[in-house]
N, C-alpha and C positions, 0 to 999 in steps of 0.2 A: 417541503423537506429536501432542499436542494442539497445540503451537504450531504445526507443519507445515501443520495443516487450516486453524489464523486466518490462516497467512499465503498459502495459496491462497485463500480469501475475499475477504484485502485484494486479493489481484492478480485476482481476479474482479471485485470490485465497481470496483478502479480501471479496468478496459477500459469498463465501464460508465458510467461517471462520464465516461471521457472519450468515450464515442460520446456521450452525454448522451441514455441512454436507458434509466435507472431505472426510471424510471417513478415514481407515490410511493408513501411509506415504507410502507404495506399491501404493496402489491403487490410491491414490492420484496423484503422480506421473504419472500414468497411463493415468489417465484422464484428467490431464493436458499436455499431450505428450511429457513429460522432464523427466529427469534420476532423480532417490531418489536423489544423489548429487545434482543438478541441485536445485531440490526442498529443498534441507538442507540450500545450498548456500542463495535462494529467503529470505527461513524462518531467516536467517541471518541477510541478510541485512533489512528485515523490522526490528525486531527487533536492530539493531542498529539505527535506524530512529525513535526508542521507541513505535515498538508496542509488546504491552502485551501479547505476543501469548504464550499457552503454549497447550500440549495435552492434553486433557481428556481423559481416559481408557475406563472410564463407558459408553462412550456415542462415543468412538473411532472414534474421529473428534477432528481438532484443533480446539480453539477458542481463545476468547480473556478473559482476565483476567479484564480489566473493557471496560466501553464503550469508543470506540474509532472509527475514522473516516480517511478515507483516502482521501486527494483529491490533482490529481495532475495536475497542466494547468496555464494557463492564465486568466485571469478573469477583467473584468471592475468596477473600483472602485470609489467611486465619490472622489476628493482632497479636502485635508483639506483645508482652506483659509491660512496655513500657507506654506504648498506646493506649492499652486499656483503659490504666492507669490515668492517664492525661484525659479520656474520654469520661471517664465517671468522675476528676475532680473538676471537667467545667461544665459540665450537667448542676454542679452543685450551688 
């Protein structure tokens, strides 16, 4: 379940990113027990997924450039009446 483990990582590093207390990309690394690579890779991939991450110097922690939200799973949603609809005529 390798994607399982990137996507607790991503929702680790993003709690981090928004307390804005990475720290930098050594020690980060560190703390999250993956290689700086490993970690360049992650910061990667969320940003192609479009998050706004970028470093701060002054405050030497990543963060995010505006508010943004990660969430990833399954979730129950109530259907529209035009889904329903479309669900029980191709059942039929």
């Amino acid at each position: 379940m390798k994607i399982v483990k990137q996507i607790e990582l991503i929702e680790r590093l993003d709690r981090l990113i928004h307390l804005q207390a990475t720290g930098a990309p050594d020690e980060l690394a560190y703390r999250l027990e993956i290689s700086k690579t490993k970690l360049y890779r992650i910061i990667h991939l969320m940003r192609a997924l479009n998050a706004p991450i970028e470093y701060d110097c002054a405050i030497q922690s990543f963060v995010y450039e505006e508010a943004v939200g990660f969430k990833f799973g399954f979730y129950v949603r109530s259907l529209e009446k035009e889904e329903t609809y479309v669900s029980v005529s191709a059942g039929l």
